[in-house]
C-alpha positions in Angstrom: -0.7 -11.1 -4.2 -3.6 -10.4 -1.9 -2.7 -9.9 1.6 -6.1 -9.1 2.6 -9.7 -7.3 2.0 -8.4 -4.5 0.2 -4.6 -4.6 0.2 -2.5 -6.5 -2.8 1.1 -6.8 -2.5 1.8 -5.8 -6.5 4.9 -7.5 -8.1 6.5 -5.8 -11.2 9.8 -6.8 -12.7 12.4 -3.9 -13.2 15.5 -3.2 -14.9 17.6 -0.4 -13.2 21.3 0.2 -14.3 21.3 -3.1 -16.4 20.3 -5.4 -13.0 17.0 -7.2 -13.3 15.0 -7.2 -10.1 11.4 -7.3 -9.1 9.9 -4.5 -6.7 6.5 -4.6 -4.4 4.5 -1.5 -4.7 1.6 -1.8 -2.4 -2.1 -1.1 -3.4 -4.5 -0.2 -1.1 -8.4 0.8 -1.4 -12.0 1.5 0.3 -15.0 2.3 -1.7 -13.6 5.6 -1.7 -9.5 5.9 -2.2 -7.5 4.0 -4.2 -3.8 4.4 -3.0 -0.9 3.2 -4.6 2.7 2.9 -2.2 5.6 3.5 -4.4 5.3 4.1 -8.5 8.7 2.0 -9.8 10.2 3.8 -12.9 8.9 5.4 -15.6 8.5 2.2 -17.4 6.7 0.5 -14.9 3.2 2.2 -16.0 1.8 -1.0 -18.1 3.2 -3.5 -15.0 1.2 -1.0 -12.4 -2.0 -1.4 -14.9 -1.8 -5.0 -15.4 -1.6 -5.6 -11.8 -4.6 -3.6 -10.8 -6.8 -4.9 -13.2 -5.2 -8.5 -11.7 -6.3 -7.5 -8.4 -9.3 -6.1 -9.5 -8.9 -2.8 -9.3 -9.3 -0.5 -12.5 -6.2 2.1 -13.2 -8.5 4.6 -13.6 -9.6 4.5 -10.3 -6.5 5.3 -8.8 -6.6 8.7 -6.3 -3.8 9.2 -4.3 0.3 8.0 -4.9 1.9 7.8 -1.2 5.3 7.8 -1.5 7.9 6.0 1.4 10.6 8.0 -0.1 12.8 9.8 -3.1 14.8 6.8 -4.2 14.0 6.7 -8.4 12.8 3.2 -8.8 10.1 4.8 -5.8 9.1 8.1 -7.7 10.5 7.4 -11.2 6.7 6.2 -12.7 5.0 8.9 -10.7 5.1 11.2 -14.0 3.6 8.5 -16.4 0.7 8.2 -14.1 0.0 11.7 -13.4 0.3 12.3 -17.4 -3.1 10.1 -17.7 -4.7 10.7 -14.5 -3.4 14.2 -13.3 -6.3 14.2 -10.7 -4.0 12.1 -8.7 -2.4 13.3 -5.9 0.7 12.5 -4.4 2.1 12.6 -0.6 5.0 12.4 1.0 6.8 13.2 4.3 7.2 16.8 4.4 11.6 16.5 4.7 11.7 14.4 1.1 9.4 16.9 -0.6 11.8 19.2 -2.2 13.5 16.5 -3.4 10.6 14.7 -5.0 10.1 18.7 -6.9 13.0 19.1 -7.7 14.6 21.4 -5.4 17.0 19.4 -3.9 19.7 17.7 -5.7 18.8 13.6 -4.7 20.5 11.7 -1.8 21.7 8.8 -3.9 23.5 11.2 -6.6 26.3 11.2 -4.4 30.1 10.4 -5.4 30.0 6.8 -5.3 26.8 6.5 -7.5 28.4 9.0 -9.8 31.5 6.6 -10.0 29.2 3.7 -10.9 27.3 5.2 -13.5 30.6 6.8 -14.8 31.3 3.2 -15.8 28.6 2.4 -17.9 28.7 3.6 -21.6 28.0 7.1 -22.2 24.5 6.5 -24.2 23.6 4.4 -21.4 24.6 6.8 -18.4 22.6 10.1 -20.6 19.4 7.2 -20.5 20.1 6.9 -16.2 20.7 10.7 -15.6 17.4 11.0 -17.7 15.4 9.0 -15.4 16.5 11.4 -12.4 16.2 14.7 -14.3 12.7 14.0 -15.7 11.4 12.7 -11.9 10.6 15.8 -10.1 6.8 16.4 -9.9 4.6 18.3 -7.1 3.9 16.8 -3.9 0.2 17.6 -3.1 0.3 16.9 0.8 3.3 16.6 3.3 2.9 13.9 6.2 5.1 13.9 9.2 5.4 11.2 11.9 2.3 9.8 13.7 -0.3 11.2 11.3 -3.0 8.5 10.4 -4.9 9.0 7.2 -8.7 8.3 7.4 -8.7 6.3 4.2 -8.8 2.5 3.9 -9.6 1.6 7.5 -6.4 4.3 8.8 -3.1 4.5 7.7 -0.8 5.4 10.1 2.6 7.4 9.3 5.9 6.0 10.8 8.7 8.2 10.0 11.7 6.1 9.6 15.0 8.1 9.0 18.3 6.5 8.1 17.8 5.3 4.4 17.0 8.8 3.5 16.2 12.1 5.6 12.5 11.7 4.9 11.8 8.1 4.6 8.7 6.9 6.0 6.6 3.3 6.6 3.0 2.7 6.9 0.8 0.7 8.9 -2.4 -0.4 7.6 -4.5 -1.0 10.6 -7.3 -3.4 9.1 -4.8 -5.7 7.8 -2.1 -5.2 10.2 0.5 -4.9 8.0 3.5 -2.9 7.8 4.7 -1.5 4.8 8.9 -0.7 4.8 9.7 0.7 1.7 13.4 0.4 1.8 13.8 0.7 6.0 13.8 -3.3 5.5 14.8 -5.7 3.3 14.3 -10.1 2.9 17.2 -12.0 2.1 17.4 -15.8 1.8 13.6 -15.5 3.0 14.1 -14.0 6.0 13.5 -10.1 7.3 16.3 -8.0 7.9 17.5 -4.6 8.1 18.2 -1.7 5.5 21.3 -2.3 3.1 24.4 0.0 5.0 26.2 0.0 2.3 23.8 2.4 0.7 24.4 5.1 3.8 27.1 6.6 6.0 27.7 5.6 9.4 25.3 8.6 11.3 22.4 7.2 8.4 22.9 3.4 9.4 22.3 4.4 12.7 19.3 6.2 12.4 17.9 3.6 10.2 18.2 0.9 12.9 16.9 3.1 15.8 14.1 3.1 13.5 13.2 0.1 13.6 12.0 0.3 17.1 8.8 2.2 16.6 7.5 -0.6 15.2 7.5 -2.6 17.9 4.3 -0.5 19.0 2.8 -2.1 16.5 0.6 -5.6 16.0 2.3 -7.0 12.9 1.2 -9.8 10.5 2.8 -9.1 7.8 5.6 -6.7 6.3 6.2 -6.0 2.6 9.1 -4.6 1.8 9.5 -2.9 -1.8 13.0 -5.4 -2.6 11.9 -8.7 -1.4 8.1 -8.7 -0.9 5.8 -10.1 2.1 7.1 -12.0 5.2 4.3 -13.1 7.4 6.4 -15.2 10.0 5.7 -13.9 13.5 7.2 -10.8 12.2 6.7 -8.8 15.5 9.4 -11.1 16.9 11.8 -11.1 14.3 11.8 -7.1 14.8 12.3 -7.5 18.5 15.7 -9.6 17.5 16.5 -7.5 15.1 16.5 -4.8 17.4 18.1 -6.5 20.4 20.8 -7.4 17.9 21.7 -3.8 16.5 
């Protein structure tokens, strides 16, 4: 979906632990940079094509992978790309890179996800401890709170704690439009806050202070990577989020 001159809301369907869902990665580009927001799994390569050559933009031309944060179904198709174009380079905010390499053992292996894919068969939970082992690739270039890229009009860097240690948003200034990652979700059409259930108490918390740096910000529309675009006065729907929390 376009959102604007050079930003499309991409929409790829996903199967992850036997649940069907679709994801938004964001696609942004300049004569210059082509920048992809999130890569899905690694089975998401021939949606992540498709798309681009939907929206006009040719795979090959892809340059840089930013990354909101470690989450699989977020770095999980990272690999497949870099395996065809390993001129690609990927960022990230400097506290999730070592676990996007590999050094840190992932925030969502914890007990309770071990306990749900202990329930699945064990073909099935050697395929889903696959997907986590094989993830780990090098992150080219750190970014930390504040920093606004150059490319595509400015990209500015909102680290957004809570979900994960690292997780960031971005703003794209020429479209005014806020990409969450997982720091919000839609439900029932309308914007809302990060799922709790996926974090402890100390995580929820930080995740909803977060919010409030965005009210800084002239918003027309948010995507968020599990629900997609909401464009309804969104600046005031974060304001009552926020006076709500």
């Amino acid at each position: 979906m376009k959102i604007a001159n050079g930003i499309e809301m991409l929409e790829l369907e996903m199967n992850m632990m036997g649940r069907e869902s679709t994801i938004y990665p964001t696609l942004i580009w300049d004569d210059d940079t082509v920048i992809l927001v999130d890569a899905g799994l690694s089975v998401s390569l021939p949606g992540i094509k498709k798309a681009m050559k939907d929206a006009g933009m040719p795979f090959e031309k892809l340059s840089k992978i930013i990354i909101t944060h470690q989450d699989i179904d977020h770095i999980g198709g990272i690999k497949s790309i870099l395996q065809e174009l390993p001129e690609v380079k990927v960022l990230a905010h400097e506290e999730e890179k070592p676990y996007i390499q590999g050094e840190e053992k992932f925030v969502r292996l914890n007990s309770s996800f071990m306990d749900r894919i202990n329930a699945f068969p064990e073909e099935a939970q050697e395929k889903i401890l696959d997907m986590f082992k094989n993830a780990p690739v090098k992150v080219d270039m750190t970014l930390t709170d504040g920093l606004e890229l150059p490319d595509c009009g400015g990209i500015i860097i909102i680290h957004t704690p809570g979900h994960t240690p690292g997780h960031i948003c971005l703003y794209h200034k020429n479209s005014k439009t806020m990409i969450v990652g997982d720091a919000m979700n839609i439900i029932d059409g309308q914007l809302v806050g990060p799922n709790k259930q996926l974090m402890n108490e100390e995580e929820a918390k930080n995740a909803a202070n977060s919010l409030k740096k965005f009210e800084k910000y002239d918003i027309e529309n948010v995507i968020t990577y599990h629900g997609g675009l909401f464009n309804d006065n969104p600046n005031q729907r974060i304001k009552d989020l926020n006076n709500e929390a």
